[in-house]
DRENDO-1510 file (C-alpha; in Angstrom, 1 decimal, always signed):
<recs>
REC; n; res; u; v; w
REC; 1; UNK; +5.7; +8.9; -7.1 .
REC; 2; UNK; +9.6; +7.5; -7.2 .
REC; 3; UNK; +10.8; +7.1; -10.8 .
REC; 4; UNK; +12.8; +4.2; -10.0 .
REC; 5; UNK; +11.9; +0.6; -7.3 .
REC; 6; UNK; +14.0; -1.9; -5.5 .
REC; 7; UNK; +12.8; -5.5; -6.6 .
REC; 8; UNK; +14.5; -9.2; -5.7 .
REC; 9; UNK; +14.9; -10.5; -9.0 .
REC; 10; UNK; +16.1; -14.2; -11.0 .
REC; 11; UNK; +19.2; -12.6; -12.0 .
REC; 12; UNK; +19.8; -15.7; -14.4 .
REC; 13; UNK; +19.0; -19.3; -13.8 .
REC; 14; UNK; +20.4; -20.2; -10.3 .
REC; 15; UNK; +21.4; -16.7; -9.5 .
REC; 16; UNK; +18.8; -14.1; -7.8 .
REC; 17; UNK; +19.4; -10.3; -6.3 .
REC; 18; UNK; +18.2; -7.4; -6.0 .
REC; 19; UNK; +17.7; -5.1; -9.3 .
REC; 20; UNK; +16.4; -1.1; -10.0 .
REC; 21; UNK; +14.0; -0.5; -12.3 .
REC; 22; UNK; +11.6; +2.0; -13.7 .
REC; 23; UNK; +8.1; +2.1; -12.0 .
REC; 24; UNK; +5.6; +0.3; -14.0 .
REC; 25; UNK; +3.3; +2.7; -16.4 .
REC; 26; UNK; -0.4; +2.0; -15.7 .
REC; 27; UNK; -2.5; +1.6; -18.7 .
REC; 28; UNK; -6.4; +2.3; -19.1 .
REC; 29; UNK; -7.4; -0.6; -17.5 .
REC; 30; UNK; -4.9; -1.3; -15.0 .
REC; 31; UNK; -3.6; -0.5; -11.7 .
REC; 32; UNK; -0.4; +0.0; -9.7 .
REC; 33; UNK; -0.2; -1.8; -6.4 .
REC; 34; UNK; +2.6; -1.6; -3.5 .
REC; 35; UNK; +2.3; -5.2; -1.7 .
REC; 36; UNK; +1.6; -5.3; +1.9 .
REC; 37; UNK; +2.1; -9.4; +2.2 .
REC; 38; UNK; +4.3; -11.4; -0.2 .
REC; 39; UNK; +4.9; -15.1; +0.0 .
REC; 40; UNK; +7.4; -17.2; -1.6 .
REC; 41; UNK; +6.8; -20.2; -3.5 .
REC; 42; UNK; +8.2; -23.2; -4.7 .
REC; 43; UNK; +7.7; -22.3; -8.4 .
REC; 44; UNK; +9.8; -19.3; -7.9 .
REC; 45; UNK; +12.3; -22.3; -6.5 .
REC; 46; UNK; +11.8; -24.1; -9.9 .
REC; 47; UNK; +11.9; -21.0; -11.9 .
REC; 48; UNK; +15.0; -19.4; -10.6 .
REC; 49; UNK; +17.3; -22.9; -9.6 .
REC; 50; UNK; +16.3; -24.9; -12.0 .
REC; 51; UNK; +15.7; -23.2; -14.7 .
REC; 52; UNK; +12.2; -24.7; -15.3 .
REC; 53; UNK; +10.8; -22.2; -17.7 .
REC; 54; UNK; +14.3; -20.9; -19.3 .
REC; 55; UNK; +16.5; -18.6; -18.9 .
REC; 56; UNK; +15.2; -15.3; -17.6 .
REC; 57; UNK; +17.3; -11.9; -16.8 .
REC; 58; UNK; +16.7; -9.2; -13.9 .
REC; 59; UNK; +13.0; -10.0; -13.8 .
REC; 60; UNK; +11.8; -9.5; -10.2 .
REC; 61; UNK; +10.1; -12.4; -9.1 .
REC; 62; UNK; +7.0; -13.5; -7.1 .
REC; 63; UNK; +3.4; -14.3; -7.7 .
REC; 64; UNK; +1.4; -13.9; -4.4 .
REC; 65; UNK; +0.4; -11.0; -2.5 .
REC; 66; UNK; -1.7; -9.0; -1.0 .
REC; 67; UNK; -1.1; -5.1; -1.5 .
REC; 68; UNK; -2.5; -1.4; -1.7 .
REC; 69; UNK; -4.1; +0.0; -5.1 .
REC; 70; UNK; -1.5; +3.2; -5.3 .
REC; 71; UNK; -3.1; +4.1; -8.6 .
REC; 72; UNK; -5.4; +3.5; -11.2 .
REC; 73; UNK; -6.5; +3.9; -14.9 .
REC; 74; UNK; -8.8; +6.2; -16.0 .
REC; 75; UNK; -11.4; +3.0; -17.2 .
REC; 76; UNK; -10.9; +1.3; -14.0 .
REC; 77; UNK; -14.3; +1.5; -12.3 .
REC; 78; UNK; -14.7; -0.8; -9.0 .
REC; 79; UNK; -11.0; +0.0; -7.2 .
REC; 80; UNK; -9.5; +3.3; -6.2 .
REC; 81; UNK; -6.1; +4.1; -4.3 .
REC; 82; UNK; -5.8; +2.9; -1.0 .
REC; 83; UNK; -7.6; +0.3; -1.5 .
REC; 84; UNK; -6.4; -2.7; +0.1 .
REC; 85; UNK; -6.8; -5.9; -2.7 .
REC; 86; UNK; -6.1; -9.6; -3.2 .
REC; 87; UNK; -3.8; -10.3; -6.3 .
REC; 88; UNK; -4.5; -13.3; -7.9 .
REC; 89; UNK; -1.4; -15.1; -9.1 .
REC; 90; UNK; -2.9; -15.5; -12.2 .
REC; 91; UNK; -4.3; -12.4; -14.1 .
REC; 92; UNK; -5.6; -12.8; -17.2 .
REC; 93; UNK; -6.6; -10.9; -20.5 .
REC; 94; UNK; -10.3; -11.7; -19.7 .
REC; 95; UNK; -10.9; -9.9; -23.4 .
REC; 96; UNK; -8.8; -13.3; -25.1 .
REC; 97; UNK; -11.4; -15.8; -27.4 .
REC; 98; UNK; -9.3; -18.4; -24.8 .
REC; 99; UNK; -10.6; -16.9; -21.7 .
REC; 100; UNK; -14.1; -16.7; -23.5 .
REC; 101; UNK; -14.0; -20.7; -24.1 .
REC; 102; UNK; -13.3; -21.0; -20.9 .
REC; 103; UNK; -9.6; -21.2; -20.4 .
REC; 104; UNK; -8.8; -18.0; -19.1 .
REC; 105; UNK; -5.5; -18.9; -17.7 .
REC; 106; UNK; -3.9; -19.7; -21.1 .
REC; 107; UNK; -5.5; -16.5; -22.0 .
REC; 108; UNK; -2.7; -15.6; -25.0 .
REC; 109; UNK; -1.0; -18.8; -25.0 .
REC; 110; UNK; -0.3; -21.9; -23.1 .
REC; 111; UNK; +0.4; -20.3; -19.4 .
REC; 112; UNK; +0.3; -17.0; -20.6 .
REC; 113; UNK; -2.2; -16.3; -18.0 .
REC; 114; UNK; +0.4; -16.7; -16.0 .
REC; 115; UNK; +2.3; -13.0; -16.2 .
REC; 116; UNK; +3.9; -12.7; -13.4 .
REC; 117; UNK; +7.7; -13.8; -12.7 .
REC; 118; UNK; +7.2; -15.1; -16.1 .
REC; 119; UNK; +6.2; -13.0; -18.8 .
REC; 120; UNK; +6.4; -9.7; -17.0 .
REC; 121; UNK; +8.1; -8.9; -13.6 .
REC; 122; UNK; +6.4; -10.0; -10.4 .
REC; 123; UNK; +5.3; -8.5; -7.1 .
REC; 124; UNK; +8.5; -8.6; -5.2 .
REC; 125; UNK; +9.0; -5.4; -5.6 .
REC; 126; UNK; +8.2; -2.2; -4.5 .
REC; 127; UNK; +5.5; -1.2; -6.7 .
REC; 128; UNK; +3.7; -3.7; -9.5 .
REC; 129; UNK; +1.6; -3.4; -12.0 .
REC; 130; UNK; -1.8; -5.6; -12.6 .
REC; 131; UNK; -3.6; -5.5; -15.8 .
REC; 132; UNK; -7.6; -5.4; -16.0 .
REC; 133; UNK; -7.8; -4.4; -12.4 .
REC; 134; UNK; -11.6; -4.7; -12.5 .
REC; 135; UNK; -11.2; -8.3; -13.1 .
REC; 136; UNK; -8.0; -9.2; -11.8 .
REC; 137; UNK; -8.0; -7.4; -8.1 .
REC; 138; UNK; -10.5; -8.7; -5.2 .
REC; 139; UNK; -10.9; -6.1; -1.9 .
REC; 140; UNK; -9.5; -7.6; +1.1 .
REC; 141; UNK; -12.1; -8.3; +3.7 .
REC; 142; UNK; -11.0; -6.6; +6.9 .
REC; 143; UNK; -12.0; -9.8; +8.5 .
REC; 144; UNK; -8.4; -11.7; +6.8 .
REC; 145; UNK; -5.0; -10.5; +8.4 .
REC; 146; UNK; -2.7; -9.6; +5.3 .
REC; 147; UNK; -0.3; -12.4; +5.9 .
REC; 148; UNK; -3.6; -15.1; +5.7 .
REC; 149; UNK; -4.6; -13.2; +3.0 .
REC; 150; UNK; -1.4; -13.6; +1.2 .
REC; 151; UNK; -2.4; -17.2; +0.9 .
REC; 152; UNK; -5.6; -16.8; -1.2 .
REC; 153; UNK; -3.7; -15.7; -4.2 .
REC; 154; UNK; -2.2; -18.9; -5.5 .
REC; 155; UNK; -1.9; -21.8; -2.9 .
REC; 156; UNK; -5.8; -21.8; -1.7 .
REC; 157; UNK; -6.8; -22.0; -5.6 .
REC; 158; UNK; -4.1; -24.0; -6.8 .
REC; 159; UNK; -4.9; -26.9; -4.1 .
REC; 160; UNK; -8.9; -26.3; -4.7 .
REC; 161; UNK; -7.9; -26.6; -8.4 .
REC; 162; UNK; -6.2; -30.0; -7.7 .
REC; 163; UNK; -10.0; -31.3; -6.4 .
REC; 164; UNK; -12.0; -29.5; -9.3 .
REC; 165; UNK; -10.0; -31.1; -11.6 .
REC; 166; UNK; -10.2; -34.5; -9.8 .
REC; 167; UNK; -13.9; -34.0; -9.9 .
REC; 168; UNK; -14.0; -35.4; -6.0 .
REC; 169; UNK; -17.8; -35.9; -5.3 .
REC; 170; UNK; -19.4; -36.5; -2.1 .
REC; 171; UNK; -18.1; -40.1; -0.3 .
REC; 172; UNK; -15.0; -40.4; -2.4 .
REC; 173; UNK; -11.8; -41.9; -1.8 .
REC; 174; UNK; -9.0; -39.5; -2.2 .
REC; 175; UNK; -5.3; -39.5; -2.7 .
REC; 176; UNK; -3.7; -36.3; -2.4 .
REC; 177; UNK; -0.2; -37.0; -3.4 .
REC; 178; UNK; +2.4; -33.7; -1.6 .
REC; 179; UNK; +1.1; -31.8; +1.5 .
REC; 180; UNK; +2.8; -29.1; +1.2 .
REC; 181; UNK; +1.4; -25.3; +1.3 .
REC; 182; UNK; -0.9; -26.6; -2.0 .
REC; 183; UNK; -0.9; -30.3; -1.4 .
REC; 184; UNK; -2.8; -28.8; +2.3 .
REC; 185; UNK; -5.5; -27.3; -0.2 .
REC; 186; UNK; -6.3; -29.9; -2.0 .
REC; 187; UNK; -7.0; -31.9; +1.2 .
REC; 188; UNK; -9.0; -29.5; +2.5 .
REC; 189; UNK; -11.0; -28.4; -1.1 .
REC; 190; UNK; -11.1; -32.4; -1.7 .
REC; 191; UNK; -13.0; -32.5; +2.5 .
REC; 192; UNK; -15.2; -29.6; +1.6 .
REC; 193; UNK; -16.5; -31.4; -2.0 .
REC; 194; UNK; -17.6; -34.0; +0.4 .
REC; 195; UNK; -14.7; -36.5; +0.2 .
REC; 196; UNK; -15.1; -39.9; +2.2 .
REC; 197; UNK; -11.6; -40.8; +3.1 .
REC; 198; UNK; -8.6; -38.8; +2.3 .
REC; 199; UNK; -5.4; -40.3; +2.1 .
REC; 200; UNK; -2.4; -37.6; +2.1 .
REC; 201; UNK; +1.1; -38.7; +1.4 .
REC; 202; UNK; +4.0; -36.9; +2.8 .
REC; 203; UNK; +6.5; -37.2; +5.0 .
REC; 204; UNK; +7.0; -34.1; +7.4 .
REC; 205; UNK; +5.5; -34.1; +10.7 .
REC; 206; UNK; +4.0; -31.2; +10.7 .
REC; 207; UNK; +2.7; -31.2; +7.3 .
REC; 208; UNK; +0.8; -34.6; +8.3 .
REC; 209; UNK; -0.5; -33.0; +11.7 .
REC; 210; UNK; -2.0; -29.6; +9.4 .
REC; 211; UNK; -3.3; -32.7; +6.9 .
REC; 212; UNK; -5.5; -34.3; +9.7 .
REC; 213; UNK; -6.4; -30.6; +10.9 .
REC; 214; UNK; -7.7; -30.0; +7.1 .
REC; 215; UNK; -9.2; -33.4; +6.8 .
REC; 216; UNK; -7.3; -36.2; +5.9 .
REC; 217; UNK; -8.1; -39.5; +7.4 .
REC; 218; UNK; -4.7; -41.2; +6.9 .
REC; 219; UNK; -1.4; -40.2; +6.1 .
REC; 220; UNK; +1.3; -42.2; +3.7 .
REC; 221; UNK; +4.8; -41.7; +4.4 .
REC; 222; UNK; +6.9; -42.4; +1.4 .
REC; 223; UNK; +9.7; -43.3; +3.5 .
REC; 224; UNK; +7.7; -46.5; +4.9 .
REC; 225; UNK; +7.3; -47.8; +1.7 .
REC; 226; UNK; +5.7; -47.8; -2.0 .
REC; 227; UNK; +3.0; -45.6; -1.8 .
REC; 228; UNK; +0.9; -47.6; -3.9 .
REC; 229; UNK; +1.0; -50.8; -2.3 .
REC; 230; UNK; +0.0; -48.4; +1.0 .
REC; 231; UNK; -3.3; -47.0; -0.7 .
REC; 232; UNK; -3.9; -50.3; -2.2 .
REC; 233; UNK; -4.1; -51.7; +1.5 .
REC; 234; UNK; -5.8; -48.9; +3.2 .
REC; 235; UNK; -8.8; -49.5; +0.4 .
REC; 236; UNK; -9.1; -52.8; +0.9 .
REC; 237; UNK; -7.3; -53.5; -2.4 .
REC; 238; UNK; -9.6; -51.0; -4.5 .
REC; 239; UNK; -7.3; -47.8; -5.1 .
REC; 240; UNK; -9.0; -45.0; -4.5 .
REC; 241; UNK; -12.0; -42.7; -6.6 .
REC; 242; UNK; -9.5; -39.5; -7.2 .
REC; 243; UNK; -5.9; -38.4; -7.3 .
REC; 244; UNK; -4.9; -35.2; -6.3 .
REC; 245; UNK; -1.0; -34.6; -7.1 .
REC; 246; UNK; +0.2; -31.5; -5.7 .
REC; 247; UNK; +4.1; -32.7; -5.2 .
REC; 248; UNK; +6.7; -35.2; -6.8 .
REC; 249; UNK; +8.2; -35.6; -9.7 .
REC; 250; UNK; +7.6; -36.6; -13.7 .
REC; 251; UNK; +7.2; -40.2; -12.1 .
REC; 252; UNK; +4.6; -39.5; -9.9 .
REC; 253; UNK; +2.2; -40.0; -12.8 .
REC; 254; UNK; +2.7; -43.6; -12.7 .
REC; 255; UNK; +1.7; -43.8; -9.1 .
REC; 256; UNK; -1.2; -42.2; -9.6 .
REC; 257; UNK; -2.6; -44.0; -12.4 .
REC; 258; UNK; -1.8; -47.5; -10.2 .
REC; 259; UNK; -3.8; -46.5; -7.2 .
REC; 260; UNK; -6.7; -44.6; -8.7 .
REC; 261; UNK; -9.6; -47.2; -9.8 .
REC; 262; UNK; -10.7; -47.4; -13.8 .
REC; 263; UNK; -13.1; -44.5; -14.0 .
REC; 264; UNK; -11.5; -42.6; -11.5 .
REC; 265; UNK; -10.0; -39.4; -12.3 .
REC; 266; UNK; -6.7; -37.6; -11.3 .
REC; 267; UNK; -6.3; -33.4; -11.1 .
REC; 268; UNK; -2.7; -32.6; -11.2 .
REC; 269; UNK; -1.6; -29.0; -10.0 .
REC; 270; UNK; +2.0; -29.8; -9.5 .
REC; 271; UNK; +4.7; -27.8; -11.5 .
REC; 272; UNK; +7.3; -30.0; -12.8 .
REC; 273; UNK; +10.6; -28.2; -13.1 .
REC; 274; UNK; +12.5; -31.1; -14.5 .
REC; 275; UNK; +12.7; -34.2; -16.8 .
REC; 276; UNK; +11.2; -34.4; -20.0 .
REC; 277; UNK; +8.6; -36.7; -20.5 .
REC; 278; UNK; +6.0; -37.8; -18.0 .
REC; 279; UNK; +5.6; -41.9; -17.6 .
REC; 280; UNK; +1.9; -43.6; -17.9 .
REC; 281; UNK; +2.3; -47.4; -16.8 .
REC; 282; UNK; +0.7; -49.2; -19.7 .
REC; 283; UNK; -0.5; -51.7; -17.6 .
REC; 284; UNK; -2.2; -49.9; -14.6 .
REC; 285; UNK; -3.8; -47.9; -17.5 .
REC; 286; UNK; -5.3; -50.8; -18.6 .
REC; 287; UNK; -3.5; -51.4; -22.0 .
REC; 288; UNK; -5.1; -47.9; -22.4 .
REC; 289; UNK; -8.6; -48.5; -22.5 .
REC; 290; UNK; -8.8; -48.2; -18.3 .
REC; 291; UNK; -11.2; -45.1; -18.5 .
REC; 292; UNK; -8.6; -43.4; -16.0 .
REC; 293; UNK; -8.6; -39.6; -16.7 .
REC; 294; UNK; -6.0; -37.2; -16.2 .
REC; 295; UNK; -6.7; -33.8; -15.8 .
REC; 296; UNK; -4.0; -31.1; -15.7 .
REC; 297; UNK; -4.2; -27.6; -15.2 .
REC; 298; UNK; -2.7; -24.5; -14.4 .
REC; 299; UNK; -5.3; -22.7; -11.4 .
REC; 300; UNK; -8.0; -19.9; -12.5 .
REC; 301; UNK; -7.2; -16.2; -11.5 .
REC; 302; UNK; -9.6; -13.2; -12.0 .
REC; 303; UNK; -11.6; -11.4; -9.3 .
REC; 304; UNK; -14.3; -13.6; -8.6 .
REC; 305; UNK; -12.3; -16.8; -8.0 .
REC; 306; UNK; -10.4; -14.4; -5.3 .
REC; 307; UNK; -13.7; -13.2; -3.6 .
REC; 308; UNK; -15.4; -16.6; -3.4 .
REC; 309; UNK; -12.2; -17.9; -1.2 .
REC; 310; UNK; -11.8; -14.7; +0.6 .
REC; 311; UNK; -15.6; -15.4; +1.8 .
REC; 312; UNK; -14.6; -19.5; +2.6 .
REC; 313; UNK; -12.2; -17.5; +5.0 .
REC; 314; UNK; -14.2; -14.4; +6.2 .
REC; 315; UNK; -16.8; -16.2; +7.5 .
REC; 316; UNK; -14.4; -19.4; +8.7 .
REC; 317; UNK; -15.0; -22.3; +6.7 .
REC; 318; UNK; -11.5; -22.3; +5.8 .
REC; 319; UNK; -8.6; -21.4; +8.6 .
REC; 320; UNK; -5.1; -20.5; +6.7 .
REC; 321; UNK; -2.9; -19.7; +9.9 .
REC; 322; UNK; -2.0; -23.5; +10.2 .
REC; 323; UNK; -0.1; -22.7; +6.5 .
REC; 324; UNK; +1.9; -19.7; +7.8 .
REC; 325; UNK; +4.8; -21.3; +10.1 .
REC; 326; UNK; +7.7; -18.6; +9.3 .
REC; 327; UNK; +7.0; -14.6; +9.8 .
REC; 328; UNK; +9.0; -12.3; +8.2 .
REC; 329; UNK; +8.9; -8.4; +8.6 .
REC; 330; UNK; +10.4; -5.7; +5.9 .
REC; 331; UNK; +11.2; -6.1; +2.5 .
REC; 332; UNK; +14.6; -6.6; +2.9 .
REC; 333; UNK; +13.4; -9.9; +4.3 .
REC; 334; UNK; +12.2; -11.2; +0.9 .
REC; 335; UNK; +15.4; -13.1; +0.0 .
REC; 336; UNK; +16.1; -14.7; +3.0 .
REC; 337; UNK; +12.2; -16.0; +3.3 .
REC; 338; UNK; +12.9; -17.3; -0.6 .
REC; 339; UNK; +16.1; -18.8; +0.0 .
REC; 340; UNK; +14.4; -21.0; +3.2 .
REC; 341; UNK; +11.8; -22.0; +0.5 .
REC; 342; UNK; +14.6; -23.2; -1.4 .
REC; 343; UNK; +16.3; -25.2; +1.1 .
REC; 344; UNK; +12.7; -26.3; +2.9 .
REC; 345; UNK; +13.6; -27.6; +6.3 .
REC; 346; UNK; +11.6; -29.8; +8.0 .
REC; 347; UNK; +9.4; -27.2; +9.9 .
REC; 348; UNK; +8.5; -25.3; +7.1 .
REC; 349; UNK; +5.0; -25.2; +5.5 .
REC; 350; UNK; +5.1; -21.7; +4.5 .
REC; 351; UNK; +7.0; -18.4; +4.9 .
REC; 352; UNK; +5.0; -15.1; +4.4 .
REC; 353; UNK; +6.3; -11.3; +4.4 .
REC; 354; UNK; +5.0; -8.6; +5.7 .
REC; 355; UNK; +5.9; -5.1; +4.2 .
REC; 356; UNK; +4.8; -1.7; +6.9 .
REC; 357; UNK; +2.8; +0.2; +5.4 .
</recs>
């Protein structure tokens, strides 16, 4: 094995490139895997440009991917080399008393379930490590191309998550507020709880056409108005049952708590890389006593959370090609497909690279 890999790595806030570094020791329980699919995301955006977890120096980045076990420790029992896995991007210490009351991704700490491109360096690279492979890698079904595959480690979760948390039920109302990559999820983990009408706001064209394809009902362009006043008059004047927010900003809270009905709950999966404080509208919350629940949460990694999706998608409940709208081939092809999740043009859902084997 090389005693030394390439990686793309935050460099410090607002600067990335590429960095050499030792290859990652595997412990007992871990492995070493080479990544055959990587995808950038937008909280490497908010990590590396805006600095929204502080200041971090030559760690390689990235959080999704598919790859190849290269090696293993000598307590790992259910993978082997060559093995051809899903990496969730969350991967926690499932020995933590958090993971055992039930909160495995703050397994350690707040976030601290969250390792990669944040505690330790990230799958951008040529080689990475994962600890507790038994629970934190799933096998790849041969039936899932890499690139789709690619998907299941962090924006197929994260968008389901946004639904769990909402608690959507069968015949309810939905607002998924953000249809990008995750925003996509949660409309189609809110249609597959049984949701009745599904509202998505967004803006880009071809977002809102992969939002009908993954079941939204209506889409609310931001640009045509307060969306608020739009769900409030595509319910009749009721709100709706359930928030999903997978985009915005630290105002988007107050939106949501002014269209969803007292009861109704809101999941919120969105990463908020700036402003301090986030605003709850005294009134819409009914003076506080409204019985509107907000849920947050960061999504649950581990091996069985990545099987269960991999099957939604093996056996085609779930199609993820409408997600993948720019290729890339090589790993020299990482920054650029990071850099157009930076700048986000209007075709973009979601870029994905593929690394030859």
């Amino acid at each position: 094995m090389t005693k030394m890999i390439k990686g793309l790595a935050m460099k410090r806030i607002g600067e990335i490139g590429w960095v050499e570094k030792e290859v990652p020791s595997c412990g007992p329980l871990d492995a070493i895997v080479k990544p055959l699919a990587v995808a950038p995301c937008s909280s490497d955006v908010h990590t590396v440009w805006e600095g929204a977890i502080g200041e971090r120096t030559d760690l390689i980045l990235g959080h999704e991917a598919v790859g190849q076990v290269v090696e293993v420790g000598s307590h790992v029992k259910d993978f082997k080399p060559g093995d051809r896995v899903i990496i969730p991007a969350i991967t926690p210490d499932w020995m933590s008393v958090e993971a055992q009351a039930g909160f495995s991704m703050h397994s350690g700490g707040m976030l601290a379930g969250w390792k990669f491109s944040n505690s330790k360096d990230g799958v951008f690279g040529e080689l990475f490590h994962v600890n507790e492979a038994d629970g934190n890698l799933a096998l790849l079904p041969d039936a899932i191309p890499v690139e789709e595959a690619s998907m299941i480690s962090d924006m197929v979760p994260t968008g389901f998550h946004a639904a769990e948390l909402a608690q959507v039920k069968l015949g309810d109302t939905v607002c998924c507020i953000g249809i990008g990559p995750v925003g996509l999820m949660a409309v189609a983990g809110a249609n597959l709880m049984g949701a009745s009408q599904i509202l998505a706001v967004g803006s880009r064209p071809d977002c809102a056409a992969a939002a009908r394809g993954y079941g939204a009902t209506d889409i609310i362009n931001y640009k045509n108005g307060d969306i608020v006043e739009q769900v409030l008059e595509k319910t009749d004047g009721k709100g709706v049952d359930r928030v999903c927010i997978a985009g915005g900003d630290v105002n988007t809270m107050r939106e949501a708590i002014a269209m969803v009905k007292a009861g109704g709950i809101i999941g919120n999966v969105n990463y908020l890389g700036s402003g301090d404080y986030v605003q709850i509208p005294r009134i819409a919350w009914g003076f506080g006593m409204s019985h509107k629940f907000v849920h947050c949460g960061l999504m649950p990694g581990g091996r069985l959370r990545m099987e269960k999706l991999a099957s939604l998608v093996a056996i085609g409940k779930l199609n993820l090609s409408p997600l993948l709208t720019h290729r890339f081939k090589g790993f020299k092809n990482m920054e650029p497909a990071l850099l157009l999740m930076k700048d986000k043009p209007r075709d973009l859902i979601k870029p994905v690279v593929t690394i030859e084997e």
